[in-house]
C-alpha positions in Angstrom: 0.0 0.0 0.0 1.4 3.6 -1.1 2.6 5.6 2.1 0.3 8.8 0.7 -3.2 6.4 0.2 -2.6 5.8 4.5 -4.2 8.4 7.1 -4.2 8.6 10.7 -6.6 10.9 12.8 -4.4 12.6 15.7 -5.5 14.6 18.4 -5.0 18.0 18.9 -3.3 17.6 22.1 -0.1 15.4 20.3 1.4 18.4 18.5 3.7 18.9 21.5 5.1 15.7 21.0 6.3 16.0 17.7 4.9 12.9 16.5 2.6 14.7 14.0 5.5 16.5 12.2 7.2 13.3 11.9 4.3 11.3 10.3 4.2 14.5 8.0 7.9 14.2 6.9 7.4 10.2 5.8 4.3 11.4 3.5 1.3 10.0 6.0 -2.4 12.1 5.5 -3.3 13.2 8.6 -6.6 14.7 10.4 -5.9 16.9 13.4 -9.1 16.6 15.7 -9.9 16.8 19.3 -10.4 12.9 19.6 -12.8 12.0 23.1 -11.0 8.6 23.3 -7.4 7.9 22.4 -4.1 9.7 20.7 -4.0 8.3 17.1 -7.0 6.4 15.1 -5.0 4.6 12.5 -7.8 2.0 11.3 -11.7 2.5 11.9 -11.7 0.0 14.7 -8.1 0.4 15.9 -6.9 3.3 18.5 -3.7 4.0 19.9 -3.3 5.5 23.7 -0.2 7.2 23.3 1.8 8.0 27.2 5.1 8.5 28.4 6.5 6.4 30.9 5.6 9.5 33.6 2.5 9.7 31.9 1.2 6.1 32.7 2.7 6.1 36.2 0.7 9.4 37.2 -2.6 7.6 35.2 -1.8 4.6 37.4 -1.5 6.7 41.0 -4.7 8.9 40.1 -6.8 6.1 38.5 -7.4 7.5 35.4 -5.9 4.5 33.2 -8.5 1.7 33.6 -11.2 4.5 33.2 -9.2 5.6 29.9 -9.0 1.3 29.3 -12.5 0.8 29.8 -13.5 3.1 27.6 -11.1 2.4 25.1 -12.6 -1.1 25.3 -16.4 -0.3 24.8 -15.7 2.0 21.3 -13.4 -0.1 19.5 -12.2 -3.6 18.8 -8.5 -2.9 18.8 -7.3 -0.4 21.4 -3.2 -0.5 22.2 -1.8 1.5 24.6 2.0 2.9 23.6 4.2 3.0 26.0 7.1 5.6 25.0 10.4 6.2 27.0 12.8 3.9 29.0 11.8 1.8 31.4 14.1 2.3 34.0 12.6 5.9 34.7 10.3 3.7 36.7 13.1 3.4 38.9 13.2 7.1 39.4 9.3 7.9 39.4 8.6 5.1 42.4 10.2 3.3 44.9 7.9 0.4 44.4 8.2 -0.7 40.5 5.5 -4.0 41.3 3.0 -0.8 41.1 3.6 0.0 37.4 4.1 -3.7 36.1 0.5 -4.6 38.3 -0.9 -2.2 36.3 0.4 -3.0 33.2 -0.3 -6.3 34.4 -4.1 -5.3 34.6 -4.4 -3.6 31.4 -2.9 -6.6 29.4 -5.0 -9.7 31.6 -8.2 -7.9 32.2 -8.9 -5.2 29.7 -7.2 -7.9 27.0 -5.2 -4.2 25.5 -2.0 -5.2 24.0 1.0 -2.9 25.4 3.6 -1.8 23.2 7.1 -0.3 23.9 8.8 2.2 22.5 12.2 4.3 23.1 11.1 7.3 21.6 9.2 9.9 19.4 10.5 8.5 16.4 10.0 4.7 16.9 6.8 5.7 17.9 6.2 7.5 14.4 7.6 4.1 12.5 5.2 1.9 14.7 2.0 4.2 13.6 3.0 4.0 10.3 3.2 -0.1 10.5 0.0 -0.4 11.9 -1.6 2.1 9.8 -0.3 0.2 6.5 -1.5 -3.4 7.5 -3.0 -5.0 4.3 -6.1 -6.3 5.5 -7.2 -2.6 7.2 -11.0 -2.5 7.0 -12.2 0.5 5.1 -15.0 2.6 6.6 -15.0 5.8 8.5 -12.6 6.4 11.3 -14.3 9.1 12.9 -17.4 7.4 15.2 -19.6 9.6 17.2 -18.6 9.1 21.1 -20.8 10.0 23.6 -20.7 9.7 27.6 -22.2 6.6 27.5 -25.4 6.4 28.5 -25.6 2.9 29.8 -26.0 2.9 33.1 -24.3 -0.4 34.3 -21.8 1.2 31.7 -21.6 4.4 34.0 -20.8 2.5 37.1 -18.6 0.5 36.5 -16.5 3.5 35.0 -17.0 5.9 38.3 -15.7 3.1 40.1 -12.9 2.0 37.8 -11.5 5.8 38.2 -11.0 4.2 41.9 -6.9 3.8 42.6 -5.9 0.4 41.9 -9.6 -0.5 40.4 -9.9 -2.2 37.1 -13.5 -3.5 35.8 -12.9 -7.0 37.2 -12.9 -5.5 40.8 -15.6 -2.7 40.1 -18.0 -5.8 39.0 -17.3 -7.5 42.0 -17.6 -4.1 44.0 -21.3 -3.6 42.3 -22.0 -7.0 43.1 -21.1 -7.1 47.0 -22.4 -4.0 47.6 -25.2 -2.8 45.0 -24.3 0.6 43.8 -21.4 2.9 43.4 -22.3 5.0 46.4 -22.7 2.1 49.1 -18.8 1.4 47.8 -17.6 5.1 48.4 -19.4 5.0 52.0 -18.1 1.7 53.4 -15.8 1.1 55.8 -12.0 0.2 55.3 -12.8 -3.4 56.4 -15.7 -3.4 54.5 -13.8 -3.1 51.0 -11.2 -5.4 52.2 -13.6 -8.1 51.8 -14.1 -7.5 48.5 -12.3 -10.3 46.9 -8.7 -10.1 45.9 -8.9 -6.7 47.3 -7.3 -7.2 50.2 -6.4 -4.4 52.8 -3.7 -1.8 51.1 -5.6 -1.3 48.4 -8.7 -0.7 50.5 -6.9 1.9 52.4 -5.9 3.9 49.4 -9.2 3.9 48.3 -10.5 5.2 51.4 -7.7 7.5 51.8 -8.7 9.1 48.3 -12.0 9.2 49.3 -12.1 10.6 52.6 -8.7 13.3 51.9 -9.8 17.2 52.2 -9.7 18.4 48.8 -7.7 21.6 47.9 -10.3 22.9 46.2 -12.2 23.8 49.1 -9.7 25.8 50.5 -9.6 27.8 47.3 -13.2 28.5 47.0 -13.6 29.4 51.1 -10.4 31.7 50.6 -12.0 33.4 47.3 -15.1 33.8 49.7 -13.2 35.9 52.1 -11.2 38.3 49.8 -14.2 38.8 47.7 -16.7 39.6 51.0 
């Protein structure tokens, strides 16, 4: 296939990393568009999450990467995540490295999402371009209209998968010891621990997040003052 018949649909928010240029210089069409889901649409059922080795640590501490996963999952057949940078930054990010490869763990076991390595910008750029000129790519539009969902089992299972160290396997079970999402945000410590597999550490991060005074308050009380 002719480099010039491929095209990729890249969001707005990759022009920082200079991928976009270099897809340009090989001769690649590309769409620039503010994409809900994913970094790079390179087929119209295959998306690429694009993050930085920092990037998917912070995603894994604040518990934004299953949520990202799950709803990578529920639009299209063939998500990846990319993961771009060296590996032993981990070292530098965390002092417990079993915390990114149990979440890489996660996303590979129980969302089934393939992760793929790469050094740098520019392997990155090659990659794209390999997956973008696979023969058998189905034609059709790239482009689908995403919504929030508006499934509500859907919904749950995503406000709880946004929980620190939640995937959808342990929001399932959380929805089915407990009923709904807000009977899991009031329970006790104890309480999730029983959840099984949970086990206690990971219950106390949860309730930690929970229950921690947000920042925002402060903000809002100390914008109160000045402006009475």
């Amino acid at each position: 296939m002719k480099i010039e018949n491929l095209r990729i649909i890249v969001d707005e928010r990759e022009r920082k990393s200079g991928i976009p240029e270099l897809l340009k210089s090989v001769g690649l069409n590309l769409e620039m568009k503010t994409l809900p889901i994913g970094d790079y649409i390179v087929a119209p059922e295959t998306v690429v999450e694009r993050k930085s080795i920092r990037d998917l640590m912070s995603s894994v501490f604040d518990g934004r990467l299953f949520d990202q996963c799950s709803r990578l999952k529920e639009h299209f057949q063939h998500p990846v995540v990319l993961m771009e940078g060296n590996v032993d930054e981990i070292e530098e990010i965390t002092e417990n490295p079993l915390i990114f490869y149990g979440a890489i763990s996660t996303v590979v076991l129980d969302f089934k999402i393939p992760v793929i390595p790469t050094p740098s910008a520019t392997h990155t750029a090659k990659l794209l371009v390999s997956m973008c000129s696979q023969k058998d790519t189905p034609k059709g539009p790239y482009l689908k209209k995403i919504k929030k969902s508006s499934d509500l089992e859907r919904q749950q299972l995503s406000v709880l998968c946004s929980l620190p160290g939640i995937g959808e396997k342990f929001a399932v079970r959380m929805l089915e010891k407990f009923g709904t999402p807000l009977k899991v945000f009031t329970a006790t410590t104890s309480e999730l621990a029983k959840v099984e597999g949970l086990g206690d550490a990971r219950a106390k991060k949860i309730k930690k997040m929970l229950d921690s005074k947000s920042k925002f308050q402060k903000e809002v009380n100390q914008k109160t003052l000045h402006d009475s």
